[in-house]
The first five atom37 places (N, CA, C, CB, O) and aatype in JSON, in Angstrom:
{
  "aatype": [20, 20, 20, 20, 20, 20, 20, 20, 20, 20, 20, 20, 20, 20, 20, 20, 20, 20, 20, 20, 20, 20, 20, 20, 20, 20, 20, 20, 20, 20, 20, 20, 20, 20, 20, 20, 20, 20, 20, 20, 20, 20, 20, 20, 20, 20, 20, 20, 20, 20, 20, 20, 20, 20, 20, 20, 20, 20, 20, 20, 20, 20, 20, 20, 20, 20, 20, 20, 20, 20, 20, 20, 20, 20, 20, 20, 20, 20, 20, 20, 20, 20, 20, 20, 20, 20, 20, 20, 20, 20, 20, 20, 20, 20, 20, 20, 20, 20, 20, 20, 20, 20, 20, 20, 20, 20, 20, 20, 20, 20, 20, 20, 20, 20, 20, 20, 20, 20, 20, 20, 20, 20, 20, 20, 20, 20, 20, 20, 20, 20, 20, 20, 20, 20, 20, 20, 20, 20, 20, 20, 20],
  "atom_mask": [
    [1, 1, 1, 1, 1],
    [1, 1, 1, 1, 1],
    [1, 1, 1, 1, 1],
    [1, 1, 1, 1, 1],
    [1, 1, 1, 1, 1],
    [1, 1, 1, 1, 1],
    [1, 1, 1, 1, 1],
    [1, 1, 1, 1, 1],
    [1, 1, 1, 1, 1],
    [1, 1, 1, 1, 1],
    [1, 1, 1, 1, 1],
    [1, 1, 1, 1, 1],
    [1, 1, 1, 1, 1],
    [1, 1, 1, 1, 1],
    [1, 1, 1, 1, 1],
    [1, 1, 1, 1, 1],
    [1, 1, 1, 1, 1],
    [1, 1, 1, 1, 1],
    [1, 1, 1, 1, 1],
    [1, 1, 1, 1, 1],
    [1, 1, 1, 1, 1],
    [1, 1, 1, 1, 1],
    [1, 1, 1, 1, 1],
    [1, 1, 1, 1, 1],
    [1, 1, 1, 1, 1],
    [1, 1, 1, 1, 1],
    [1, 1, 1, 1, 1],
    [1, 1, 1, 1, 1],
    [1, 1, 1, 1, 1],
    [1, 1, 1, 1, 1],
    [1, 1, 1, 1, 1],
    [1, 1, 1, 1, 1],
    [1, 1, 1, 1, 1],
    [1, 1, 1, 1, 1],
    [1, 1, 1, 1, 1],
    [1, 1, 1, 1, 1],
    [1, 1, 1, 1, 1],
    [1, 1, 1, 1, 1],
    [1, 1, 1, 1, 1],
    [1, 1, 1, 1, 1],
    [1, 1, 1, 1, 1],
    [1, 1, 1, 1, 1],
    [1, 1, 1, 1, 1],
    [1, 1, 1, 1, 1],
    [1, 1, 1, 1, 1],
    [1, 1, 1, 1, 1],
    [1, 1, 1, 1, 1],
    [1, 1, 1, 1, 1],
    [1, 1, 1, 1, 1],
    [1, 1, 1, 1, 1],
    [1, 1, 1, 1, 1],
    [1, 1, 1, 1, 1],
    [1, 1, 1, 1, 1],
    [1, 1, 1, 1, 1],
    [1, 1, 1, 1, 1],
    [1, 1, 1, 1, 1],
    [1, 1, 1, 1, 1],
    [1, 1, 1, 1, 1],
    [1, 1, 1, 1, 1],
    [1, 1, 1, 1, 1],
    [1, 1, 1, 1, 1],
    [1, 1, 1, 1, 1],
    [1, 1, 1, 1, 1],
    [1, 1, 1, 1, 1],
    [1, 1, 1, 1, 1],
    [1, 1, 1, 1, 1],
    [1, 1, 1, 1, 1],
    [1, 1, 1, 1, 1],
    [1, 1, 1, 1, 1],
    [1, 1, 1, 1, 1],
    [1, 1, 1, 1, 1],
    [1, 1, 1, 1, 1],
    [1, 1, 1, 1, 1],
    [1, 1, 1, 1, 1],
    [1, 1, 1, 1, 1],
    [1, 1, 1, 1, 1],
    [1, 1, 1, 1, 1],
    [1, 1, 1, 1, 1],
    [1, 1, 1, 1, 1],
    [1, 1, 1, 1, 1],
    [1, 1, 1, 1, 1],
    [1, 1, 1, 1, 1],
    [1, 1, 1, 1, 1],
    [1, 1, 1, 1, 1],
    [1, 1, 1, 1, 1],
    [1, 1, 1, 1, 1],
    [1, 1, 1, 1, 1],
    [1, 1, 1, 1, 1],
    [1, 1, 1, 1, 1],
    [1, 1, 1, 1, 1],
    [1, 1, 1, 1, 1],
    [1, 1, 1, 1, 1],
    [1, 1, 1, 1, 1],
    [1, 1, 1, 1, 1],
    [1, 1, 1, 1, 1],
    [1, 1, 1, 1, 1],
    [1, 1, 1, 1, 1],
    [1, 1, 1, 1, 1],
    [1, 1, 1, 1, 1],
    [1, 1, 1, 1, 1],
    [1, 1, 1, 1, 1],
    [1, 1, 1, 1, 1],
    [1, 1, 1, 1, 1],
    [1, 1, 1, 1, 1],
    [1, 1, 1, 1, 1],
    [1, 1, 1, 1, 1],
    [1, 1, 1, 1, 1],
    [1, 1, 1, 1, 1],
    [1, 1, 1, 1, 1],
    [1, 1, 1, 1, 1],
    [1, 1, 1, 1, 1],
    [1, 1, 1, 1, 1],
    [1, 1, 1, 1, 1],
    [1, 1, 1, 1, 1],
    [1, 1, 1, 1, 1],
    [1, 1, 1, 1, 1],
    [1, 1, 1, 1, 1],
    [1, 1, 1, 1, 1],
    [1, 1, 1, 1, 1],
    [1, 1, 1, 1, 1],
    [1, 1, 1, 1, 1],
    [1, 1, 1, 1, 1],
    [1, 1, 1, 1, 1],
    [1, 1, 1, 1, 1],
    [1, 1, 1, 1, 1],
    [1, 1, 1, 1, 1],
    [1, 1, 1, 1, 1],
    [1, 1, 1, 1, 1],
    [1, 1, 1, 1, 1],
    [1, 1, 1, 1, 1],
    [1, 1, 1, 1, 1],
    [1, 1, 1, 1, 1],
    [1, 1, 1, 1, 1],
    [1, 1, 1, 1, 1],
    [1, 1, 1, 1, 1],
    [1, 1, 1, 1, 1],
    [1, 1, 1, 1, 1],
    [1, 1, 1, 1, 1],
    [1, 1, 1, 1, 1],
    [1, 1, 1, 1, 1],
    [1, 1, 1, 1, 1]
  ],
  "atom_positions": [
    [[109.19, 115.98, 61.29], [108.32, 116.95, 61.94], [106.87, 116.62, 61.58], [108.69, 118.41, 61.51], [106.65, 116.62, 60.36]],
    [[105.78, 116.3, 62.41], [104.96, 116.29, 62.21], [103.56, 117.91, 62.34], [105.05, 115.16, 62.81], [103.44, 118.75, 63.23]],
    [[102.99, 117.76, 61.38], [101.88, 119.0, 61.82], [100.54, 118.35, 61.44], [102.09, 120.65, 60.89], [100.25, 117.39, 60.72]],
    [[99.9, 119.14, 62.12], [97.94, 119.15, 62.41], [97.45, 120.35, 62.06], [97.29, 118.99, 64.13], [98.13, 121.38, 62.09]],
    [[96.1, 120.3, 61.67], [95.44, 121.13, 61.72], [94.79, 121.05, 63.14], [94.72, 121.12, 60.62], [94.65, 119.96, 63.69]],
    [[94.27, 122.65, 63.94], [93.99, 123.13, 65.04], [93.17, 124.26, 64.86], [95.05, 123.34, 65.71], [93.32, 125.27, 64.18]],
    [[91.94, 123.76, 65.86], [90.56, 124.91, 65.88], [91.3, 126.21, 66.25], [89.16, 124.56, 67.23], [91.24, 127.21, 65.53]],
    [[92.07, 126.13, 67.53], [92.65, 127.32, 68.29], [93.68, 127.09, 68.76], [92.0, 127.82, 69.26], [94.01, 125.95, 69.07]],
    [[94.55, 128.28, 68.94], [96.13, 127.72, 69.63], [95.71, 127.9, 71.29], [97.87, 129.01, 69.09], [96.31, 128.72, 72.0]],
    [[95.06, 127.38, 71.61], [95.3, 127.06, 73.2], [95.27, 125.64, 73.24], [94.14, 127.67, 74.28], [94.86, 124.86, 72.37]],
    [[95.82, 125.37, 74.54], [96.73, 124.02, 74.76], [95.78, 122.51, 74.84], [97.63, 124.23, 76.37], [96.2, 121.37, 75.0]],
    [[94.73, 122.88, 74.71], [93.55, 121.92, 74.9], [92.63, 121.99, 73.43], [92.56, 122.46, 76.36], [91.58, 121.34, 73.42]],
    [[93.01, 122.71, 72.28], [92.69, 122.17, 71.33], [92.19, 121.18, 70.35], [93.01, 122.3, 71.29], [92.98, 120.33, 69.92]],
    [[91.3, 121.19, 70.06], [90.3, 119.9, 69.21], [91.18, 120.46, 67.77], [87.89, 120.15, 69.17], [91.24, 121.63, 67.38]],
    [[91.85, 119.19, 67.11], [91.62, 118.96, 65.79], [91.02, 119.57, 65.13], [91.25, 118.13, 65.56], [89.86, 119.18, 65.18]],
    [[91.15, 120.46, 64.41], [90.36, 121.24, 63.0], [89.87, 119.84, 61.98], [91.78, 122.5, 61.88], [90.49, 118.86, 61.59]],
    [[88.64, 120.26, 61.82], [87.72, 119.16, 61.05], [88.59, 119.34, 59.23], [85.48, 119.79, 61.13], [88.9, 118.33, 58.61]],
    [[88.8, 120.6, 58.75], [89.19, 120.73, 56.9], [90.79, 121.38, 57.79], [87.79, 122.37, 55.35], [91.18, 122.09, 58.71]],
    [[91.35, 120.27, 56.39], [92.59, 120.85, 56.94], [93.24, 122.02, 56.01], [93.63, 119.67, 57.14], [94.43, 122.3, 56.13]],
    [[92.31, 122.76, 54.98], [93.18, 123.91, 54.62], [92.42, 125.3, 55.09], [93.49, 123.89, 52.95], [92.8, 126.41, 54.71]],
    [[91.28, 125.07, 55.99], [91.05, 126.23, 56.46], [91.15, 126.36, 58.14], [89.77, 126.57, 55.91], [90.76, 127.24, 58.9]],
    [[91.77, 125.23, 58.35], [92.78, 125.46, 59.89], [93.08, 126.98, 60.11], [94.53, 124.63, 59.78], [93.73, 127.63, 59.3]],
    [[92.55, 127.52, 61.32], [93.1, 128.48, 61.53], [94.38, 128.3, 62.39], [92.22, 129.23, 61.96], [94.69, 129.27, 63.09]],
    [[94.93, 127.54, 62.42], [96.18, 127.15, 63.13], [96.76, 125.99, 62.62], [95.97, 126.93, 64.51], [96.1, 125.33, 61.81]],
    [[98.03, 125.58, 62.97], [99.03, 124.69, 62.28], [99.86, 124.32, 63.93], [100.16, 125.68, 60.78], [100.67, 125.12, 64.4]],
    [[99.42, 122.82, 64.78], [100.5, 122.61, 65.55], [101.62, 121.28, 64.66], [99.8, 122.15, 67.17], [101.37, 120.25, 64.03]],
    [[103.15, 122.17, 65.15], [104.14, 121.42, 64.32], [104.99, 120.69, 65.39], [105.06, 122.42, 63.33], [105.44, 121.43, 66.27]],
    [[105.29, 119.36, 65.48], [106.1, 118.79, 66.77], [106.82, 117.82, 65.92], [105.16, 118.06, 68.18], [106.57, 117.19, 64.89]],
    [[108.0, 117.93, 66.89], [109.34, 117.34, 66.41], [109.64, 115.82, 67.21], [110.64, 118.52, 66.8], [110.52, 114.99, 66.98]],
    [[108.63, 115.82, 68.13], [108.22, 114.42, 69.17], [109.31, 115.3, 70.56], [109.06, 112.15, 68.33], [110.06, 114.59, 71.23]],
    [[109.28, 116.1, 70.7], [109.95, 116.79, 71.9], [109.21, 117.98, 72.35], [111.38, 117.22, 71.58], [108.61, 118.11, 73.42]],
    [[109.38, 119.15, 71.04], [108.94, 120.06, 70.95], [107.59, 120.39, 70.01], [109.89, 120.58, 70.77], [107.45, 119.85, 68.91]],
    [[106.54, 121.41, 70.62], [105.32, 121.85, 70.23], [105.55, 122.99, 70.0], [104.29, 121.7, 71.02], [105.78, 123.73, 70.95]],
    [[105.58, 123.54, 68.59], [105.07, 125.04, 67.78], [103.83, 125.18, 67.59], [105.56, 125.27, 66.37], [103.42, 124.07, 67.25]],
    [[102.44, 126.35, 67.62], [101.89, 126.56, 67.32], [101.76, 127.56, 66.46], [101.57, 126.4, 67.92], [101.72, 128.61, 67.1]],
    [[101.67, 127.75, 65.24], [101.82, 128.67, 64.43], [100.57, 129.18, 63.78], [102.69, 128.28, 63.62], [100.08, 128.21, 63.2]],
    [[99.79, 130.29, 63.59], [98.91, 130.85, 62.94], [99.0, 130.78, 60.97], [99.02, 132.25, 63.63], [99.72, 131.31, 60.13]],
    [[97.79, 129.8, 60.95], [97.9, 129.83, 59.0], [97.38, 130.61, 58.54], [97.37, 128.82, 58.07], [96.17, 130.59, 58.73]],
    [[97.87, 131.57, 57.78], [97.24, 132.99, 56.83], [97.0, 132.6, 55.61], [98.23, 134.31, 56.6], [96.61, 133.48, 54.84]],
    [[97.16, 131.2, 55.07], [96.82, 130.03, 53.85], [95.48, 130.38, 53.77], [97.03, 128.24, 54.19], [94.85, 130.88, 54.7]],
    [[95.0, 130.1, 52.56], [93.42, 130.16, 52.44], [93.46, 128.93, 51.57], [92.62, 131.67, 51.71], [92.4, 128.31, 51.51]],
    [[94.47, 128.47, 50.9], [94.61, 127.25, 50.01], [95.01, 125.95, 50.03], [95.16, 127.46, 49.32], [96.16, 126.16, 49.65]],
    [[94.95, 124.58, 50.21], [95.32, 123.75, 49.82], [97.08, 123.95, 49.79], [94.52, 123.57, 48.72], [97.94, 123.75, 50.64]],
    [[97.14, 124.51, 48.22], [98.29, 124.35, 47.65], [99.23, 125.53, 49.12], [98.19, 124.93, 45.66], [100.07, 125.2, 49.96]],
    [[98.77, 126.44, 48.94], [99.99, 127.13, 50.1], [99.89, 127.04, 51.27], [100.21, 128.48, 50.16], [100.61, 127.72, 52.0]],
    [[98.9, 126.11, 51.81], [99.16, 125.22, 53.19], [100.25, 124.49, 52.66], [97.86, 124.15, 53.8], [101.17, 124.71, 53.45]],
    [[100.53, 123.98, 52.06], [101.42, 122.92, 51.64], [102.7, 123.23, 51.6], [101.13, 122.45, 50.47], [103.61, 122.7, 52.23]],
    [[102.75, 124.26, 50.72], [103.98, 125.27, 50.84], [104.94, 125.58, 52.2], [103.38, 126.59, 50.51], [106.09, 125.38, 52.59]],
    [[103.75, 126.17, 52.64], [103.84, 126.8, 53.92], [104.68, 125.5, 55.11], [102.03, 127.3, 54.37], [105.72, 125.68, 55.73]],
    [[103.73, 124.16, 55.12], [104.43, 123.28, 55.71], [105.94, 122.33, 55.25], [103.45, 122.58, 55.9], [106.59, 121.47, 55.85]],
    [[106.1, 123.0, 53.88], [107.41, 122.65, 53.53], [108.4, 123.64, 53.95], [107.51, 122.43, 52.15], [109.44, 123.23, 54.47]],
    [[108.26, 124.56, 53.82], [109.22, 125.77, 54.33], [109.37, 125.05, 56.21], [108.14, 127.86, 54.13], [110.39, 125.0, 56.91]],
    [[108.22, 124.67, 56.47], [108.38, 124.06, 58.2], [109.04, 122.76, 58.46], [106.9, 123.77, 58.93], [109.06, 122.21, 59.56]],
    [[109.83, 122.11, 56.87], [110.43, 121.01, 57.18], [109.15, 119.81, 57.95], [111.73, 121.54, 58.18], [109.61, 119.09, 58.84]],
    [[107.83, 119.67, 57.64], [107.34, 118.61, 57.48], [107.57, 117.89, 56.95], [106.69, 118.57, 57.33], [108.07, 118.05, 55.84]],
    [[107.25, 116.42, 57.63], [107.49, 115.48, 56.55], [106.22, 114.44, 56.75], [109.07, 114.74, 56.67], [106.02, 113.55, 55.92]],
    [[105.25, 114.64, 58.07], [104.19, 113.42, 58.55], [103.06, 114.53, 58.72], [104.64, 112.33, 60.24], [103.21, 115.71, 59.04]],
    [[102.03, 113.92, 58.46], [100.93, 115.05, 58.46], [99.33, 114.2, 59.41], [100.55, 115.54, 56.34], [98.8, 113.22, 58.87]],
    [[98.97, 114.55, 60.27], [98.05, 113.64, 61.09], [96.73, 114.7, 60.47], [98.42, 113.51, 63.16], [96.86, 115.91, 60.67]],
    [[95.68, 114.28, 59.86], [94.47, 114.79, 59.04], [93.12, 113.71, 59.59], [94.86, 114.63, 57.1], [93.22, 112.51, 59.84]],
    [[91.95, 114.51, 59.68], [90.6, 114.34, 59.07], [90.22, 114.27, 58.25], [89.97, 114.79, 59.16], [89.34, 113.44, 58.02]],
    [[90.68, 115.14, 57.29], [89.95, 115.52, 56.03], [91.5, 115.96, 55.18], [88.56, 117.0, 56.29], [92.57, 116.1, 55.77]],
    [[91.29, 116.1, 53.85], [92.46, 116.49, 53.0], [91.83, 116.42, 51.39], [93.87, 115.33, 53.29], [91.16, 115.45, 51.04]],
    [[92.07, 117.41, 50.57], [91.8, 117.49, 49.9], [92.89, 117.32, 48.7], [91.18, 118.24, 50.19], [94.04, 117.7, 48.92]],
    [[92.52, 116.7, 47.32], [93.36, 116.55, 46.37], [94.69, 116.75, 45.95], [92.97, 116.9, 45.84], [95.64, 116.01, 45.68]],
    [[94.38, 118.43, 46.0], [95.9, 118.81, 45.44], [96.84, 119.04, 46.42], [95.97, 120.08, 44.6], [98.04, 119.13, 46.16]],
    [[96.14, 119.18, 48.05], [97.25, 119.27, 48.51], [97.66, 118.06, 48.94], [97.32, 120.14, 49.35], [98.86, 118.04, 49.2]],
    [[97.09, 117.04, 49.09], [97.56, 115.61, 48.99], [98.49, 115.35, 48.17], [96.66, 114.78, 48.67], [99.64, 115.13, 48.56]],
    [[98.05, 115.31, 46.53], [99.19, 115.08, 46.18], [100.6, 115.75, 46.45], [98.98, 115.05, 45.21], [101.7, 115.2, 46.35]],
    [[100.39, 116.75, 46.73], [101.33, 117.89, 46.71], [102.47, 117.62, 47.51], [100.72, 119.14, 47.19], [103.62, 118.07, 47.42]],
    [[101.72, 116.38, 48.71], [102.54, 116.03, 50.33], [102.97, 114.56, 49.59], [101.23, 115.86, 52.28], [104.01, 113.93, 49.81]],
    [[101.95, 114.19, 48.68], [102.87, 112.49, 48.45], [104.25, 112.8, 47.33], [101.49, 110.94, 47.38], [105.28, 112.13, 47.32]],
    [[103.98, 113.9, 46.49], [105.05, 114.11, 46.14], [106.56, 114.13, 46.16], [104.83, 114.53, 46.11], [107.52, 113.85, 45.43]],
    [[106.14, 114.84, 48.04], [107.51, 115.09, 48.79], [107.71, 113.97, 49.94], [107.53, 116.66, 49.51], [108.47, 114.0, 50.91]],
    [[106.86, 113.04, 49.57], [107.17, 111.15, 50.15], [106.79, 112.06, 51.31], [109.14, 109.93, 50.11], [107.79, 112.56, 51.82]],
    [[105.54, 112.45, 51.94], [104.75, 112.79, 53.61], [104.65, 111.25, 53.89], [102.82, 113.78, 53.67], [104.7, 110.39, 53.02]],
    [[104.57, 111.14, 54.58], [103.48, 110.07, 55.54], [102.54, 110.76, 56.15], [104.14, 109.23, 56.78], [102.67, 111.83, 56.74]],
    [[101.4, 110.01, 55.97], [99.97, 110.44, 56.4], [99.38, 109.56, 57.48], [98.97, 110.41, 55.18], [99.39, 108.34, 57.35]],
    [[98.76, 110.3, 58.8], [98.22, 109.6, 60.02], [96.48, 109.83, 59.71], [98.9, 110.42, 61.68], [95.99, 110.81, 59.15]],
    [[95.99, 109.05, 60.05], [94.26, 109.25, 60.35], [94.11, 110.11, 61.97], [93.3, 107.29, 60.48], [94.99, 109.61, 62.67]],
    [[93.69, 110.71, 62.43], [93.46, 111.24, 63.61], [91.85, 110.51, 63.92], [93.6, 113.0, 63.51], [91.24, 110.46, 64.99]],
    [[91.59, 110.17, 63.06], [90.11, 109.27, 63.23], [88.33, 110.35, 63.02], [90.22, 108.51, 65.31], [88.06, 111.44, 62.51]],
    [[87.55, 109.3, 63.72], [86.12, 110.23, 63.28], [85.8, 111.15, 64.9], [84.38, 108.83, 62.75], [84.97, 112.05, 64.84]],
    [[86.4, 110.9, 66.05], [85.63, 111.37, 66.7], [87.3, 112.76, 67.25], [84.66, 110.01, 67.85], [88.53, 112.82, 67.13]],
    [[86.12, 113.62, 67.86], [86.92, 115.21, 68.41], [88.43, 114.37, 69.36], [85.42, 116.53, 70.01], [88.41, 113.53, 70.26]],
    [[89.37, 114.92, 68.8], [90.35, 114.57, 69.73], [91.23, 116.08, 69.84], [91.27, 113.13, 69.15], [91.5, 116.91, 68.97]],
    [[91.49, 116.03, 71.06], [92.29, 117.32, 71.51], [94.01, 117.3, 71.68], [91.69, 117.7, 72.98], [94.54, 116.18, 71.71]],
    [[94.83, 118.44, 71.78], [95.96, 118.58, 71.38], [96.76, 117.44, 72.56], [96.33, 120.23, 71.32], [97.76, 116.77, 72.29]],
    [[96.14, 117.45, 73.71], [97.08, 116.56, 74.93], [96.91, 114.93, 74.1], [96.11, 116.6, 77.05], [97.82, 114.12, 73.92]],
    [[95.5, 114.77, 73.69], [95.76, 113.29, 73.17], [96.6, 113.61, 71.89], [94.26, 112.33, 72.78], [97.52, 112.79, 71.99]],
    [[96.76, 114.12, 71.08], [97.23, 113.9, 69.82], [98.98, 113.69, 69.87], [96.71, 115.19, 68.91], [99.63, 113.12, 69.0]],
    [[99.53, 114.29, 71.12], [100.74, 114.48, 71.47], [100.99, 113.27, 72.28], [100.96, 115.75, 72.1], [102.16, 112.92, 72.43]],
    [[99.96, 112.54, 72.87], [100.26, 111.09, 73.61], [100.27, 110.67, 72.45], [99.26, 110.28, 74.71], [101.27, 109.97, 72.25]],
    [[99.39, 110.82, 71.3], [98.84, 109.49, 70.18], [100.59, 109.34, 69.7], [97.32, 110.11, 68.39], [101.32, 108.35, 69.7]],
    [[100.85, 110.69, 69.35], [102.1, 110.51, 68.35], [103.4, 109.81, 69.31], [102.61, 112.24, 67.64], [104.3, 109.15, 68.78]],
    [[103.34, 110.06, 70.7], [104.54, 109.62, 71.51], [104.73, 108.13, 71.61], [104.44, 110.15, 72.91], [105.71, 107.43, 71.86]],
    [[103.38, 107.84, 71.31], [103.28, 105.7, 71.6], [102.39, 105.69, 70.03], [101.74, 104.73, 73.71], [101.36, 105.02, 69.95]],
    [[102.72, 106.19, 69.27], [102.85, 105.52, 68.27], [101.24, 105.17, 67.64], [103.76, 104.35, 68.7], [101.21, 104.43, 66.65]],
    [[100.25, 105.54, 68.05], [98.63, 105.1, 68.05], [98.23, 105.47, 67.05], [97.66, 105.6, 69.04], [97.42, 104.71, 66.53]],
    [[98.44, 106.33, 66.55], [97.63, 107.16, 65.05], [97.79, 106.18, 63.67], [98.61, 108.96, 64.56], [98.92, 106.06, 63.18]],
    [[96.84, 105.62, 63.16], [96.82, 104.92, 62.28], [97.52, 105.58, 61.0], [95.56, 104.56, 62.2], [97.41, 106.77, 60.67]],
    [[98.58, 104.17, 60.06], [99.15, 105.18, 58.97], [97.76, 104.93, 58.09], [100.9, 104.72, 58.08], [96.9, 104.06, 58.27]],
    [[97.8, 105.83, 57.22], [96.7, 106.45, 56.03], [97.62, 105.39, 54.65], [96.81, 108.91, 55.77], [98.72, 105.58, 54.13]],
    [[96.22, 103.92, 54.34], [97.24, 103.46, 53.61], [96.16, 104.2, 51.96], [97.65, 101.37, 53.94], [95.37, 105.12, 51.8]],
    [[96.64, 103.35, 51.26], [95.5, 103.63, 49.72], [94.49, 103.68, 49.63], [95.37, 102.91, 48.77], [94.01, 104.56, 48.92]],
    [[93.54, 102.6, 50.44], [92.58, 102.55, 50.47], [91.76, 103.63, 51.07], [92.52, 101.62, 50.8], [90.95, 104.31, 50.43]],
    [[92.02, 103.74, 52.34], [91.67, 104.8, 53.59], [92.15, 106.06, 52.34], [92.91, 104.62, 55.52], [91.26, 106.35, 51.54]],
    [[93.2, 106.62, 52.21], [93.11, 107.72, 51.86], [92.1, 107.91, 50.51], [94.44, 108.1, 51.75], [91.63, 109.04, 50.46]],
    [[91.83, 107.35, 49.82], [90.77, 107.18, 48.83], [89.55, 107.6, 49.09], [90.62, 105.99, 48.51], [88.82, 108.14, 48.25]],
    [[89.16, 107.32, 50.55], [87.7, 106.99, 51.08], [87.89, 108.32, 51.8], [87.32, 105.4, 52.09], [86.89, 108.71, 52.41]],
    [[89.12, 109.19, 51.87], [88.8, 110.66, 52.31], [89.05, 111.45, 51.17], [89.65, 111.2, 53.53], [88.01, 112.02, 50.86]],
    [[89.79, 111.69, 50.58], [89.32, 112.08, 49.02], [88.12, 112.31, 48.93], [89.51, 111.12, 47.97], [87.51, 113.36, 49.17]],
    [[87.65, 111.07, 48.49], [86.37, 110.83, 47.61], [85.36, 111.67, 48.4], [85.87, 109.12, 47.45], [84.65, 112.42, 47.73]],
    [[85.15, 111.67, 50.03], [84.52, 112.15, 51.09], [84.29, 113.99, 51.25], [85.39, 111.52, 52.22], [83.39, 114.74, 51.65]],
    [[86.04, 114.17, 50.51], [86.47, 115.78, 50.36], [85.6, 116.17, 49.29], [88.15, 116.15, 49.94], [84.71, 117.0, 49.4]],
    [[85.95, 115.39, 48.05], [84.97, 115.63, 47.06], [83.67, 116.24, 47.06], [84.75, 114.69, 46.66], [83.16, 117.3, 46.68]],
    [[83.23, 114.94, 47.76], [81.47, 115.27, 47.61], [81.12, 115.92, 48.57], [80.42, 114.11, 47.6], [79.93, 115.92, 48.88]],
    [[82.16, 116.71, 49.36], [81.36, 117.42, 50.41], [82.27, 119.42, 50.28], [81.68, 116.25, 52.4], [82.34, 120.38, 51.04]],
    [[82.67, 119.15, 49.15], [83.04, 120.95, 48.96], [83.37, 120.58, 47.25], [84.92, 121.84, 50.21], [84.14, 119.81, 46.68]],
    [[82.44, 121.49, 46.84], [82.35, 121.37, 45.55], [82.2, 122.91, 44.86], [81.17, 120.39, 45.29], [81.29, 123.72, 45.06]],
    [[83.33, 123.04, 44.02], [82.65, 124.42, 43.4], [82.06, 124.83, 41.74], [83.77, 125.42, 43.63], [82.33, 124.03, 40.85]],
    [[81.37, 125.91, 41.46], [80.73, 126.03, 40.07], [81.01, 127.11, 39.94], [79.36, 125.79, 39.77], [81.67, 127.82, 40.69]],
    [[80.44, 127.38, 38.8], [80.65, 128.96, 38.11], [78.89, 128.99, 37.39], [82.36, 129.06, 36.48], [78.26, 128.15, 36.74]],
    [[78.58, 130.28, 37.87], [77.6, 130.9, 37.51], [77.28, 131.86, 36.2], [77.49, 131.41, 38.44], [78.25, 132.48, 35.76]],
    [[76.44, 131.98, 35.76], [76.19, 132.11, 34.12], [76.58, 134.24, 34.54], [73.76, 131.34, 33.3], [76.8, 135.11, 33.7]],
    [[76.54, 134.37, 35.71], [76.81, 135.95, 35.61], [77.96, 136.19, 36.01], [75.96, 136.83, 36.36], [78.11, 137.17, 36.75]],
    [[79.22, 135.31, 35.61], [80.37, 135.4, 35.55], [81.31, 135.59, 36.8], [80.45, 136.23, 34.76], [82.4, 136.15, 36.85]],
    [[80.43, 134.82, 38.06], [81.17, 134.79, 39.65], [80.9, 133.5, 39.96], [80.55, 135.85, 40.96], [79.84, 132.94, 39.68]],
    [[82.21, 132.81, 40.76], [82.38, 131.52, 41.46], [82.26, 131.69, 42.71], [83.56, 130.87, 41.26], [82.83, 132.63, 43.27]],
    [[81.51, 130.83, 43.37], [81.4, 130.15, 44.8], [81.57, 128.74, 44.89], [80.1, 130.37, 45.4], [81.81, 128.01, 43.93]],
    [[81.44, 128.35, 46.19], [82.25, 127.3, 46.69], [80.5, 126.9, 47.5], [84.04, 127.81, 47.79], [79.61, 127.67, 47.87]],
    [[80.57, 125.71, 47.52], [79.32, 125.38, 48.67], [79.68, 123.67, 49.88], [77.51, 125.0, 47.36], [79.72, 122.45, 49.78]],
    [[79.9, 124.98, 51.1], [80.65, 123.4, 51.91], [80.4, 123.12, 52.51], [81.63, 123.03, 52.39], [80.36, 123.87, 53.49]],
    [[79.88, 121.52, 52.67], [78.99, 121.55, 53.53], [79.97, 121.13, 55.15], [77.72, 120.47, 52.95], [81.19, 121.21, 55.06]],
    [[79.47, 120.8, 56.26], [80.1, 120.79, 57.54], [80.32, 119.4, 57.44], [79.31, 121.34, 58.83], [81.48, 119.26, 57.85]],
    [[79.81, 118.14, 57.09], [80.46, 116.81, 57.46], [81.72, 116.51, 57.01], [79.73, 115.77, 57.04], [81.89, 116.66, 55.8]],
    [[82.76, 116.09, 57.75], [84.16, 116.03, 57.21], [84.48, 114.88, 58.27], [85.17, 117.57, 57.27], [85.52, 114.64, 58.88]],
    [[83.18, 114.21, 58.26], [83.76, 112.38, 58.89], [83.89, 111.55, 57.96], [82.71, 111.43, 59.9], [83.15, 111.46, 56.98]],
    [[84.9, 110.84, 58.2], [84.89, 109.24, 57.27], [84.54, 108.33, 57.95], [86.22, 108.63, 56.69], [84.97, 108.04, 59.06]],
    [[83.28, 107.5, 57.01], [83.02, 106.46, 57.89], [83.89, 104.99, 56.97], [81.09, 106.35, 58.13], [83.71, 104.83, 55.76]],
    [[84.47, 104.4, 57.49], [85.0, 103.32, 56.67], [84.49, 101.7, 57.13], [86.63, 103.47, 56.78], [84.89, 100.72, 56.5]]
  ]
}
């Protein structure tokens, strides 16, 4: 089963740029298309969430640490969906002929590292955390 992150569940959908604040999750079996609403705010229980969905291939922009590891754990395979807007009709051709690049060590490194430096959080001396994120979530390789 493969899943994506998705701006909106209508059928012409662009790719969600961060994939744990997807407000949507499309899940396809290479036949069938679920669109499911994510109430996740995390990494880790996106992850969750797509194990309970019997994922096993995950097509990403962006991905962050723990839930990465979280998917190599459970042996995912990882697709690049690439740098530029692609919508739900291509992503469902990409996966039918096979087009979506696999995500090897290197590549996934160079989105990491990318996740990193572009959502970073601190703690403040008056005892409250924020998060500061910024909008680029391209890899250039």
């Amino acid at each position: 089963m493969y899943a994506f992150a998705l701006k909106t569940n209508k059928e012409n959908s662009a790719l969600a740029p961060s994939f744990c604040k997807a407000k949507y999750f499309g899940f396809y079996d290479g036949e069938n298309l679920e669109v499911k609403r994510n109430e996740n705010t995390c990494g880790r229980s996106v992850m969750n969430w797509l194990f309970e969905n019997k994922v096993t291939k995950l097509i990403v922009k962006d991905i962050g640490r723990n839930p990465y590891n979280l998917a190599k754990s459970k042996n995912f395979e990882f697709y690049y969906a690439g740098d530029e807007r692609i919508e739900l009709p291509q992503v469902l051709e990409n996966i039918k002929n096979n087009k979506f690049e696999a995500i090897g060590e290197d590549k996934i490194n160079k989105i990491l590292e990318n996740h990193d430096s572009n959502n970073h959080n601190h703690n403040h001396n008056g005892g409250h955390n924020h998060s500061h994120q910024h909008k680029n979530n391209y890899v250039f390789l």
